[in-house]
C-alpha positions as CSV (number, residue, x, y, z in Angstrom):
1,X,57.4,129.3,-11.5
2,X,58.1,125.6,-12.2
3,X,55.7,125.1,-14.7
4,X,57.2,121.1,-15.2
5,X,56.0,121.0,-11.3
6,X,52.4,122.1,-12.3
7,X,52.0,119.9,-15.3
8,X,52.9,117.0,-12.2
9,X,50.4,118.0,-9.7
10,X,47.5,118.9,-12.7
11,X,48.6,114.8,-13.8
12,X,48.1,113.5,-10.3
13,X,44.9,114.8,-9.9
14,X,43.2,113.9,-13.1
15,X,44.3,110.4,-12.1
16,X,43.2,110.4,-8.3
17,X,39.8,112.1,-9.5
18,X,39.3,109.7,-12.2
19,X,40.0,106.9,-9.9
20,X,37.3,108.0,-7.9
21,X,35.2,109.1,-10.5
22,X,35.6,104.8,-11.5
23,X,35.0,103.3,-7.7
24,X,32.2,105.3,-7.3
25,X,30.4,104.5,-10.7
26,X,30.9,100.7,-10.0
27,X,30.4,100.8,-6.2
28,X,27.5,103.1,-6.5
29,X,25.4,102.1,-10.5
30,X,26.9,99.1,-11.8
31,X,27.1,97.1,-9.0
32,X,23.1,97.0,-8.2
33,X,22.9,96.7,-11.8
34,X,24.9,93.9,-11.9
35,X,23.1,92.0,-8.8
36,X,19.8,92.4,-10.6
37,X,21.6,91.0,-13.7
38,X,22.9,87.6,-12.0
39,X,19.5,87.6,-10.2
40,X,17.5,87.8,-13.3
41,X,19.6,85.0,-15.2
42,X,20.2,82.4,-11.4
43,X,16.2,83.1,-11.7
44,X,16.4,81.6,-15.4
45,X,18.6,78.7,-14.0
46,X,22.2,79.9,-15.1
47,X,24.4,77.9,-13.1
48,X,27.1,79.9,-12.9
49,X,25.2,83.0,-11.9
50,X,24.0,81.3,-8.6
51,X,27.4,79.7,-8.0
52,X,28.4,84.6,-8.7
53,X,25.7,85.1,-6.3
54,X,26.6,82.7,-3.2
55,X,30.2,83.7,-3.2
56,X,28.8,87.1,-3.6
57,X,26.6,86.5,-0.4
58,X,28.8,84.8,1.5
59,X,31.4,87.5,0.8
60,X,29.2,90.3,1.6
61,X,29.5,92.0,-1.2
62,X,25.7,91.9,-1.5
63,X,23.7,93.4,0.8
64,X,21.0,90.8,2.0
């Protein structure tokens, strides 16, 4: 058995899984986090947390 061939495959898939593993953590915990963050300081008048948040809205990147 090619055992340089396994050591390849066992690689990709640490990568591909951790790459997932990293999209989902953002798309799915940090992500709301960070909307109530720039939320919480537009609130407090930061102005470059409500110009985040437009482009944020007018991208749809956050959900109305």
């Amino acid at each position: 058995m090619n055992f340089q061939h396994l050591d390849m495959v066992n690689s990709t898939i640490i990568v591909v899984g951790f790459s997932f593993f990293v999209v989902g953590l953002d798309e799915f915990v940090v992500k709301q986090w960070r909307q109530k963050h720039w939320e919480k300081l537009a609130a407090a008048g930061d102005k470059e947390k409500i110009e985040l948040l437009a482009a944020a809205k007018a991208a749809h990147v956050v959900d109305e």
